[in-house]
N, C-alpha and C positions, 0 to 999 in steps of 0.2 A: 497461428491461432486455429484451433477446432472449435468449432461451435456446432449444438445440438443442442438437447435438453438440459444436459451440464457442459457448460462450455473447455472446454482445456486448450492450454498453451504448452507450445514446445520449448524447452529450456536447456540451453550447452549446459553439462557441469565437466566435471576435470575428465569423470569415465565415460561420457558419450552422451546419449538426447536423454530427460525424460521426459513424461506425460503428465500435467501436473492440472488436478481440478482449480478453477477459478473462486468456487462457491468456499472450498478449502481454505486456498490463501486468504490470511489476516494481514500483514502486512510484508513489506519488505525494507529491508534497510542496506543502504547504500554501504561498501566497504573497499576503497578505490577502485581498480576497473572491475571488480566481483560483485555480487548483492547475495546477500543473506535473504530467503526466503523465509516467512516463519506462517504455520499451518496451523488448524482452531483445534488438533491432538496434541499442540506443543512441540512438534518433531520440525527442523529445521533444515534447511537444504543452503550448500552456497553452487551458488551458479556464476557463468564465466560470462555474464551480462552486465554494464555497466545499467545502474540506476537509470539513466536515461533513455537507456534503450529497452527497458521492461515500460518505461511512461510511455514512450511511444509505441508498444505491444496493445498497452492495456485503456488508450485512450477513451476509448466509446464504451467499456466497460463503467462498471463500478468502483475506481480508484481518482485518487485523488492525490499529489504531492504536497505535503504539508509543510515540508521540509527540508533541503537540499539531501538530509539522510533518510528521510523517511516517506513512501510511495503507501497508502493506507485502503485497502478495501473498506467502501464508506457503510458496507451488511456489517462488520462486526462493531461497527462507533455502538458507545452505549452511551458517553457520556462528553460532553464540549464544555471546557472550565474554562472561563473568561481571562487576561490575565494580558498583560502586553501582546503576547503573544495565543499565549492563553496552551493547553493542551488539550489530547483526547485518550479518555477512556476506554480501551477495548472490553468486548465482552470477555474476555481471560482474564482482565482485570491489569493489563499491560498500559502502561502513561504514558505517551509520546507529546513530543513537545513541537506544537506551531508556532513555525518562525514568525517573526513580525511582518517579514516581505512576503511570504505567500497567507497570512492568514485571510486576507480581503476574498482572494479565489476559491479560499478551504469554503467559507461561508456561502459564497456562491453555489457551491460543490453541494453543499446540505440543503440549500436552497433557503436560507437565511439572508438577510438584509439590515436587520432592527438592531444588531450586537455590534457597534460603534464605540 
């Protein structure tokens, strides 16, 4: 991790490091030991990180795993649809779906308590 005024993270992908703005990433999604990064131009990166180890990159930042496939920057949430699990709205207009077993900690994540 770099941090400064925009903070950046270092990321393996198949041809070597790069530099990747945190404020940029929207989310990420899990695709076995690989994660697909996906950025708020729509351009998309896979990196040789598993999901688990971008969570524990990105802890004290502003992400949150919603999902065993999905690690979510909580700056582009526009929109939390109720629902067993319920989903979320990106600002690109992207639906990701909150599993039943992590929704209790997404809500924490937002700093919600009352959506029972």
């Amino acid at each position: 991790m770099i941090n400064g005024d925009h903070p950046k993270m270092v990321v393996p992908t198949l041809k070597g490091l790069d530099f990747i703005y945190l404020n940029e990433l929207t989310y990420c999604e899990a695709d076995g030991n690989y994660s697909i990064l996906y950025f708020k131009n729509k351009s998309k990166k896979v990196i040789t990180y598993s999901l688990t180890k971008i969570e524990k990159h990105l802890r004290r930042q502003s992400f949150c795993r919603i999902h065993r496939k999905y690690l979510i920057n909580l700056r582009w949430i526009k929109q939390y649809v109720r629902g067993r699990g319920g989903y979320v709205v990106l600002e690109n207009g992207i639906h990701l779906n909150v599993s039943v077993r992590r929704k209790e900690q997404f809500l924490k994540c937002i700093g919600w308590t009352e959506l029972n």
